[in-house]
N, C-alpha and C positions, 0 to 999 in steps of 0.2 A: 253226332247230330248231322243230318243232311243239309248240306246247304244249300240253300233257296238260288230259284234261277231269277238272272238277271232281269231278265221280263219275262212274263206269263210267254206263252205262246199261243196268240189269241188264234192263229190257223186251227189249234185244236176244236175249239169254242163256237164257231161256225155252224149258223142254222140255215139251210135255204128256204124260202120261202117263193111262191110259184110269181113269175111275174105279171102272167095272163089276169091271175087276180086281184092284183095292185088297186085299181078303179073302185073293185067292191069290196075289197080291206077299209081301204081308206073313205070309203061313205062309209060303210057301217061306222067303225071308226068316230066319223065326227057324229054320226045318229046318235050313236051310244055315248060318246061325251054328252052330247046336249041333255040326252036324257038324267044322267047324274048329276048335272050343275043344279037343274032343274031340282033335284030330290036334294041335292046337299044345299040350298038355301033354305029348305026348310029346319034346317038341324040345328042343333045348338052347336058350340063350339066343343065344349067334352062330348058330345053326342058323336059329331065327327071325330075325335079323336078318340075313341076306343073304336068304331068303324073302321079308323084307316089303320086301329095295331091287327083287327083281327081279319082285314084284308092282305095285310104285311104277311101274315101267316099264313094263309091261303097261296099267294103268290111265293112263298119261300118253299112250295110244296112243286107247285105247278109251272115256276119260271127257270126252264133245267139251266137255260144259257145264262142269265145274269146269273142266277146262285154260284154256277162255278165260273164265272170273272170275281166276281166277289169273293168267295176261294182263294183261285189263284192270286190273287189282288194284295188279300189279309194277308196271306201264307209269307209271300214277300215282303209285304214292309215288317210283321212280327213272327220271325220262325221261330221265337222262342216261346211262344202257344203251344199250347195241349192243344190234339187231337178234340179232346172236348171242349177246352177252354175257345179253341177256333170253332165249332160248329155253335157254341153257346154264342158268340158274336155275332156270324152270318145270320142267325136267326132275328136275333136284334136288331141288327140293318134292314131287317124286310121290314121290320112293324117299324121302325123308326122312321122309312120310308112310304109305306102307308098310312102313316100319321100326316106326312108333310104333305102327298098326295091330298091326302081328306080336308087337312085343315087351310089347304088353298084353294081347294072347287067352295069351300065354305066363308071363307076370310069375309064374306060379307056381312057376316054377322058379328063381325067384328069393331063396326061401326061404330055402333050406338054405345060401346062402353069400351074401347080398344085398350085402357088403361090394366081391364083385369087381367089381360092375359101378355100383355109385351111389355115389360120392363127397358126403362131406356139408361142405359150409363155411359160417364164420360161426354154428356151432350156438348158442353163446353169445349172439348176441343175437337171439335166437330166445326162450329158457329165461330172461334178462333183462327180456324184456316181460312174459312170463307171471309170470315174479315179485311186479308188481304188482298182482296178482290183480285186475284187470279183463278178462279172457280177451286174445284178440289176435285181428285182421282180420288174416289171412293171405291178400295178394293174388298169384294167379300169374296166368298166360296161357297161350295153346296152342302154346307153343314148347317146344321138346324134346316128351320126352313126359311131357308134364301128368298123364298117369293114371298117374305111377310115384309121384306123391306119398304113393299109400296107402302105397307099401313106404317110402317116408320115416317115414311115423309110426311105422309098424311100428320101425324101426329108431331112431327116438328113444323108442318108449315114448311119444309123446304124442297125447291122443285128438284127433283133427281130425275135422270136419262140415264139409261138401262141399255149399251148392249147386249143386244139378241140374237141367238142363233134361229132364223126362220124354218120352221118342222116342214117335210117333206110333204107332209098332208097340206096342204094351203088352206082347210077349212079348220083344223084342230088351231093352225098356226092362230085363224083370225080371230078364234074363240079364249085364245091364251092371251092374245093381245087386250083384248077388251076386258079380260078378265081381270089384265094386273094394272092397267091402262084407272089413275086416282086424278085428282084435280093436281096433285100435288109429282104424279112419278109416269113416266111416259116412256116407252120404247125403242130403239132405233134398230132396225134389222142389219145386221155381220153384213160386213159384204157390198151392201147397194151403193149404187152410183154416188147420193149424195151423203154418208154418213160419215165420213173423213171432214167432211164441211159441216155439215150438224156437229159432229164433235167439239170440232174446233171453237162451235159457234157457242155452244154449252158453256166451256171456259173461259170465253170472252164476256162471255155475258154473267159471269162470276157467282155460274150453278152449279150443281153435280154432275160427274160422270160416274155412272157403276160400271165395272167392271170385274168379272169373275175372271180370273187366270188360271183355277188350280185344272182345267180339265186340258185334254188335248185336241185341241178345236187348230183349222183351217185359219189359219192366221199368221202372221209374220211373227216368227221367234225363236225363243233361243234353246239351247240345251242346258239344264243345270238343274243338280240337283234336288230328288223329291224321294224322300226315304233313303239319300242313298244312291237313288237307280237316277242317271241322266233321264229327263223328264220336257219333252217339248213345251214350251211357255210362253206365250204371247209377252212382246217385249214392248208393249206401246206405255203398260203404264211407266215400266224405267224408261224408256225414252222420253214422254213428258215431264215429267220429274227431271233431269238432267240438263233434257235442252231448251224447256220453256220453265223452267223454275215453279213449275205448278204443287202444291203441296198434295201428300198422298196420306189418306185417311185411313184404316180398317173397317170393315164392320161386320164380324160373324157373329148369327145368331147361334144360341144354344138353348133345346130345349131342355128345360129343369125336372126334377122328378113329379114334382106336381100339375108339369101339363103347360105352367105358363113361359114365355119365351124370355129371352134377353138377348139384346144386343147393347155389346157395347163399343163404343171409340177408342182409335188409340192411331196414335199420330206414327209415321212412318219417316225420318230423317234418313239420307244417303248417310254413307261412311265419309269420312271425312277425305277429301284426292280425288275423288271419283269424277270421272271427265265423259262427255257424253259421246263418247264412241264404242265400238262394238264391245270393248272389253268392258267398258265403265257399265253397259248397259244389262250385259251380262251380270255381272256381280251386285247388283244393286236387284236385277231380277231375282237373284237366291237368294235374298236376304229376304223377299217377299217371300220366295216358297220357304224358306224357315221359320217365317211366324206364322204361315197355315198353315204348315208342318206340324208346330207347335201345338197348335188350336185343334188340329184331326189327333194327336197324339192323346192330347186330355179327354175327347171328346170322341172317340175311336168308330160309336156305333152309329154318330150321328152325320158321318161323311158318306156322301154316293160312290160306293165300292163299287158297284156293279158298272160304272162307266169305264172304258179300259182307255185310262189315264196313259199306261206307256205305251202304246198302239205305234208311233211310228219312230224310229231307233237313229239314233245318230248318224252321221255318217261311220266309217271304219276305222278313219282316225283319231274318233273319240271329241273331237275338239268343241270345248263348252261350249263358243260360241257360234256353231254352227250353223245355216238356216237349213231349219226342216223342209221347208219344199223341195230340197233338193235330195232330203233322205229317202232311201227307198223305202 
């Protein structure tokens, strides 16, 4: 058996695209978004979701670069796949993918009866950690579809704040925003001058923070483990958890075979010693990435493969708790 590399080599994977046309990528772009929103609130909710399987199929045909990150991605965390048994999943991940696309340009019609299609479990200890009135670190990932969490708040009544990565396009970005933007779940863009203070202000004020960690985003973190492969990981949620005593919640959605969603709760306790310095902070982040380790493992076709998750590499000395800004 060949042994799988360490990380993809995404230098292979590389598409150029012309710069001079940037301006008119990205108005078409947002033209063509608006146009689709526009057509998917007309749709029913299974109307958009066999839409977005047999979109998934189209683009599993026509998108050469994510199909083979997705690939190389699969090939890594399960080398013990068949040649067919791997291409029988990557196909899976596109409609599975087009599914979430579809049924989040659509989520409005979600509204008037959100109970048929989102199962909610473990509510209870959810509404248990907020009791403490230290807010709660509400960690999910991009399995199922991540963006139905707004209709979760929605649906418990409880305000949640969303870390966001703002998209290069500023008009798609403002169109995402309004799109996930409920009475009940609200935004905050990565990065801006005041969202370190909004954060703070979130858990002061004894609400939600979401927070996704499983991708490799521009952020302060650590090296540890994700399959196996040293994996950069934003380290804010173990840091609050350790040094502000704030509790840390899960919530990954999974879609079921009949189309309707589930998410459910599940409470996160440090190990027992763990002290809130770099190594405390560190080991208490893998234990994050080992239950959505967990969760992508049962749930394999419904994780965003195509994202290249190991993209920037430890330093040389290997050491977990490394900080990635410094990795080349």
């Amino acid at each position: 058996m060949t042994t799988p590399p360490r990380a993809p080599d995404y230098t292979q994977l590389r598409e150029s695209k012309s710069r001079r046309l940037r301006p008119l990528r990205r108005w078409l772009q947002a033209k063509l978004a608006g146009l689709i929103l526009r057509f998917a609130n007309r749709l029913s909710f299974s109307t958009a979701q066999r839409l977005g399987r047999h979109t998934g199929r189209l683009f599993h045909r026509l998108a050469r670069k994510p199909r083979r990150i997705c690939e190389s991605q699969l090939r890594m965390a399960f080398p013990a796949l068949s040649p067919a048994a791997l291409d029988a999943l990557v196909r899976e991940c596109f409609e599975q993918m087009g599914m979430t696309l579809w049924e989040a340009l659509a989520r409005r019609t979600l509204y008037a009866a959100p109970e048929r299609w989102i199962r909610i479990e473990q509510e209870s200890v959810l509404r248990d950690a907020l009791a403490e009135g230290k807010g709660v670190v509400l960690l999910t990932g991009h399995l199922g579809n991540w963006e139905l969490l707004s209709v979760v708040a929605d649906m418990l009544r409880i305000p949640m704040h969303a870390i966001v990565r703002e998209l290069a396009n500023a008009q798609l970005s403002a169109l995402l925003t309004d799109l996930r933007t409920t009475p009940y779940f609200s935004s905050i863009k990565r990065g801006s001058d005041a969202s370190a203070r909004e954060l703070l202000g979130i858990l002061r004020g004894g609400e939600v923070l979401v927070l996704a960690i499983d991708q490799d985003i521009r952020a302060n973190g650590v090296f540890v483990n994700f399959f196996g492969i040293p994996a950069n990981t934003p380290r804010v949620a173990a840091s609050l958890a350790l040094r502000r005593r704030i509790p840390v919640v899960t919530a990954f959605g999974v879609r079921e075979p009949d189309g309707r969603h589930r998410f459910a709760f599940q409470r996160i306790e440090p190990p027992p010693g763990l002290t809130a310095d770099d190594a405390g902070i560190a080991a208490f982040t893998q234990v994050f990435n080992d239950v959505t380790e967990a969760h992508i493992r049962r749930y394999p076709a419904q994780w965003a493969w195509h994202h290249r998750r190991w993209r920037r590499r430890p330093p040389e000395d290997g050491a977990a708790g490394a900080d990635p800004r410094v990795a080349p």
